[in-house]
N, C-alpha and C positions, 0 to 999 in steps of 0.2 A: 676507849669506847665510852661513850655516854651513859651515864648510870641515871639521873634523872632527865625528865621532861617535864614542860608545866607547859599543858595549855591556857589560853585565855583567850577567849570569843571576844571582841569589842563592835559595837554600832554605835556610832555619834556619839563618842567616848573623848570629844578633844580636849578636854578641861581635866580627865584624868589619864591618862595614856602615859606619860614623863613621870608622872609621882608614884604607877603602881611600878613602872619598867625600874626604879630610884628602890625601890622599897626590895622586892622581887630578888634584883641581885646584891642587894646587901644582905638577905639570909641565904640565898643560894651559896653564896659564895663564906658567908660564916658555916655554912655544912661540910665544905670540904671534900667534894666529890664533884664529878665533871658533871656540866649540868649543859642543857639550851632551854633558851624559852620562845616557843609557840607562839608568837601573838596573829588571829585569826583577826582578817578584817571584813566584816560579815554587812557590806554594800553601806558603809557610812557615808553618807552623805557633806558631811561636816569633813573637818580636818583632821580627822584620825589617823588615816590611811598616811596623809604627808609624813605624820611625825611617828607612824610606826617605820617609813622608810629611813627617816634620817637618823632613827635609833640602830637600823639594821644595817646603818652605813657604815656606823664607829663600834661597832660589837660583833664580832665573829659567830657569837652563843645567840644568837635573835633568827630566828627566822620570822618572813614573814608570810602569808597569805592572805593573796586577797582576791575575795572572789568578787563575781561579775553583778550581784546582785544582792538584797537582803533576803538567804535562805532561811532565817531564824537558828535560835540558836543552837535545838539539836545537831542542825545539817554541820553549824558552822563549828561545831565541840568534835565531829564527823570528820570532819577536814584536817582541824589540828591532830587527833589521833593518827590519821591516817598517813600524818608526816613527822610525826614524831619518832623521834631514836633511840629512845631512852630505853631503859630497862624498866624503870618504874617513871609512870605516867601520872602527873596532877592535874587535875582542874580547876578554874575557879573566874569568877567573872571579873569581866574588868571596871568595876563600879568602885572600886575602893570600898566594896561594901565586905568584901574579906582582906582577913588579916592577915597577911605572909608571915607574920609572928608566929605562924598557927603551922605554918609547914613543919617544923621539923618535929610535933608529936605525930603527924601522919606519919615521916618516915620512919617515926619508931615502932609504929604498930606494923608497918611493912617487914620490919628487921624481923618484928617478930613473927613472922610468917603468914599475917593476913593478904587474902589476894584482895582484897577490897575495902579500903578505910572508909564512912562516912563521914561530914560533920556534921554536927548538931546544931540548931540554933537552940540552947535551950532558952534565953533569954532574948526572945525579939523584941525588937523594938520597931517593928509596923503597927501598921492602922491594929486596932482590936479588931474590930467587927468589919472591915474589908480587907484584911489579912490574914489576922490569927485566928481568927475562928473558924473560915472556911481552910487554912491549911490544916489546922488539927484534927479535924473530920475527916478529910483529905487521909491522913496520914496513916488515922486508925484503920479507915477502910483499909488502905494500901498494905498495913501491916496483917491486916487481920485476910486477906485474899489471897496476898503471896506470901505470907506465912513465916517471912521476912522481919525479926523483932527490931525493927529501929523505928524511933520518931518523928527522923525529916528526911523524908526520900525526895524534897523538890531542891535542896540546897545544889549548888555546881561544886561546891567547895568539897572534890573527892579525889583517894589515890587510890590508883591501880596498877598491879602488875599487870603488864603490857601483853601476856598470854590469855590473860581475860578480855580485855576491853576489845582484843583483835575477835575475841568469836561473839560479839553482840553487836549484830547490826541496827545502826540508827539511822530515824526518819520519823517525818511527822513531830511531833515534842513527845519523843519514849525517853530523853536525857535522863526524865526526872526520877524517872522504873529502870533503872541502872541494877540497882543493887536485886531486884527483885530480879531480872533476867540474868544476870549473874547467878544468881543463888540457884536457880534452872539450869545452871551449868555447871554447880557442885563448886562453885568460889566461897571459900569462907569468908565472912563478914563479920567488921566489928564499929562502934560509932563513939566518937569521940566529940565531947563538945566545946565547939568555937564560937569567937566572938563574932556578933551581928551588930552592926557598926550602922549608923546612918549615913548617906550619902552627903559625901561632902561638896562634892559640888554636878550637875548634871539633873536629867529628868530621868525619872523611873519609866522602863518600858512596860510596867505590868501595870497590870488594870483586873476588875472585876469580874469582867469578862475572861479573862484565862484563867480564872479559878471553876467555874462552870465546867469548861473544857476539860480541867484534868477529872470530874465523873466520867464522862465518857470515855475515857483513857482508859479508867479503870475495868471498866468491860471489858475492852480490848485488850488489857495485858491478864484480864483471869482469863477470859479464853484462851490467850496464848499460853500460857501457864502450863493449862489442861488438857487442850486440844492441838496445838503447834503442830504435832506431828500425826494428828489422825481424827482433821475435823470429821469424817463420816460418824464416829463414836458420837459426837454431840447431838448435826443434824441427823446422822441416821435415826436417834432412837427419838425424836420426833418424828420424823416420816414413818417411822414402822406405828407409836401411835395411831399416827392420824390414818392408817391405811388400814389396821386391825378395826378402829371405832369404825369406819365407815364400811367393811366388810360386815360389822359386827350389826349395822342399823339396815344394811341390805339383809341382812340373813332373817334377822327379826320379823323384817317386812314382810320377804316371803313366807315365814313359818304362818304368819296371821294369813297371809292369803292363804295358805293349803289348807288352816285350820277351819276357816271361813271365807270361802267362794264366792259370797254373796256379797261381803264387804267390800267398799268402794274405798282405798287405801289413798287413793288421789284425792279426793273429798275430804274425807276424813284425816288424813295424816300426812298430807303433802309435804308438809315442813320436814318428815324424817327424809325424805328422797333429799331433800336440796341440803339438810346438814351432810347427810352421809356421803352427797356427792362432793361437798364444798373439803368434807374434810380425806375424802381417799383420795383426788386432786391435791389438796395440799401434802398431802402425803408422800405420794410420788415427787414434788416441786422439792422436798425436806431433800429426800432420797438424792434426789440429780445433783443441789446446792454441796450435800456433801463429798459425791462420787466428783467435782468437779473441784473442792477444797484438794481432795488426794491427787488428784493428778495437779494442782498448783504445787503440792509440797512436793510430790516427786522434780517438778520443773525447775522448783529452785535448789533441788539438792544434786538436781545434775548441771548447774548452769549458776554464771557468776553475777550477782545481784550488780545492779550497777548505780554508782555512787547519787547519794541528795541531792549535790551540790556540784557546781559548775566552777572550775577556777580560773583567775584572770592573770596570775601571777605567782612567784615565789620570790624573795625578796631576800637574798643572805650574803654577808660579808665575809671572802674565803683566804685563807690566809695570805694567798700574794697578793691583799688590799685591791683587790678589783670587786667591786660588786657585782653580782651575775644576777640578771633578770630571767626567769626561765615562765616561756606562756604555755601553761597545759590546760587541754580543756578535757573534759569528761562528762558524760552522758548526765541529765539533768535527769531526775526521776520523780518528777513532779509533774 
C-alpha cells in the first residue's frame, strides 16, 4: 500500500517539470517508504503536459492528470487529492519555489500525530510592498477570524492525513483556508518553517490583484466558520431586526395618531412610513435569504457535491510496461 502522496498542480511549468520530478524522487525515495507522486496538469498551454507524460512513461510512481482546461489551482490541488493513494497526502507547487528538502520534517510532525502540517515562509523573499505586506495582513486577519494560530495560511507547501483533506471540499481559491476548515473539523495543526526559494526559471502567476481577492475570501470562510450549518442564525437575526424596527416606527406612528387626531403624520413625518416600510420589507427579504441558506445545506447534506474540475486524462505506467490512457470526465461546477 502506498503510504505517501505528493501532489503538485503545474501550468506552463515547462522549464521546471524534470528538475522538480529529479529532486522530488531523490527524497522520496531517501524516506524509504512507498510513495507516488501526483503531478496535476492544470490546462498548460506550453509543454508541460508532453513531458509530465514521458516522465509517467518510465516511472510506475507518477501519475498523471490532465485536465481539459485551466481550472486554477484549487480545483487542480481538487483533482490530485481526489486521486491520490496515499495514506498521508503532500502538497506543494511545481515552481521550484519549494524545497523537497523540506519533505521529510513534514513527515515527522505527521509521525507525530498532526493531522495537518503547515509551512512557513518565515523568510520571503517577494516583492515587500506587493507581497509581503499584503500577505501578513492577509495572515493576521485569517489567524485572528478562524482562530487558527499560524502565519502563512497561502503557502501550498502542506501535509495531510488523507482523512482530513477527504472531508474539506474545494472550489473557488479556499486552497489557501485549508488549515482553517480543517480546524472546523477538529484536525489538529501544527506549522513548521520552510525555505522560500526564488524562482529559478519561469513567470509568476500571481499578481496584485489576487491579493485583493483573498479579503473577500475572508468573509466567506468566517461566515462559513460560523454559519455553515445554520445560515438562518446569521440572516435571521437581521430580518427579525429589521421587522421588530419597522413594527416598532408603525406602532409609534399610530400611538401619535390616537394621541393626536388632528395631526397630519403624512405631512409632518412621512419619512417614518417609508424607513419603517423599507426596513419590515427588508426584513422579511433577511428572513427568506436565510430560510433558503437552510434548505441549501439540508440539499447538500443529502446530495453528492459535484467535482471543480473536469478531467481529460490519466496518465500512469503499470507494471506490465504498458501505459494505460484512461478519459474520465466529470461534472464541471463552475
Amino acid at each position: 500500500m502506498i503510504k505517501y502522496s505528493v501532489v503538485v498542480p503545474f501550468h506552463n511549468e515547462e522549464t521546471n517539470v524534470t528538475t522538480l520530478y529529479d529532486r522530488l524522487k531523490y527524497v522520496m525515495e531517501q524516506v524509504g517508504e512507498a510513495f507516488e507522486l501526483v503531478f496535476v496538469d492544470d490546462g498548460s498551454r506550453d509543454r508541460t503536459y508532453r513531458l509530465l507524460e514521458e516522465i509517467a512513461a518510465v516511472d510506475s510512481r507518477v501519475l498523471v492528470v490532465k485536465l481539459r482546461r485551466n481550472f486554477g489551482q484549487t480545483s487542480a490541488l481538487a483533482a490530485g487529492f481526489d486521486h491520490a493513494s496515499g495514506e498521508f497526502i503532500l502538497a506543494m507547487d511545481g515552481d521550484l519555489q519549494h524545497d523537497p528538502s523540506d519533505i521529510p520534517a513534514f513527515l515527522e510532525k505527521l509521525d507525530e500525530g498532526y493531522d495537518l502540517v503547515s509551512g512557513w515562509r518565515r523568510n520571503r523573499v517577494d516583492n515587500f510592498v506587493l507581497r509581503r505586506i499584503p500577505s501578513r495582513c492577509a495572515n493576521w486577519l485569517m489567524a485572528k477570524l478562524s482562530g487558527v494560530n499560524i502565519h502563512d495560511f497561502g503557502t501550498t507547501f502542506k501535509a495531510y492525513r488523507r482523512e482530513v483533506i477527504e472531508n474539506i471540499p474545494l472550489y473557488g481559491e479556499m486552497h489557501r483556508f485549508i488549515p482553517a476548515l480543517a480546524s472546523w473539523h477538529g484536525a489538529t495543526i501544527c506549522e513548521i518553517p520552510i525555505r522560500n526559494i526564488n524562482r529559478e526559471s519561469g513567470k509568476s502567476h500571481y499578481g496584485i490583484g489576487r491579493t485583493f481577492r483573498v479579503f473577500f475570501d475572508l468573509l466567506t470562510i468566517r461566515f462559513l466558520l460560523r454559519y455553515k450549518s445554520r445560515p438562518l442564525h446569521f440572516f435571521g437575526g437581521f430580518g427579525l431586526m429589521g421587522i421588530l424596527s419597522g413594527c416598532g416606527i408603525f406602532t409609534a406612528t399610530v400611538g401619535m395618531k390616537l394621541l393626536d387626531p388632528n395631526i397630519d403624520l403624512v405631512r409632518h413625518d412621512g419619512r417614518l412610513y417609508i424607513i419603517g416600510s423599507v426596513l419590515f420589507l427588508a426584513g422579511i427579504q433577511m428572513l427568506s435569504i436565510g430560510l433558503i441558506g437552510e434548505l441549501q445545506v439540508r440539499h447538500h447534506h443529502t446530495s453528492q457535491s459535484p467535482a471543480s474540475y473536469t478531467i481529460d486524462r490519466l496518465v500512469r505506467l503499470y507494471p506490465a510496461d504498458q501505459q494505460r490512457v484512461l478519459s474520465e470526465s466529470k461534472k464541471d461546477n463552475y
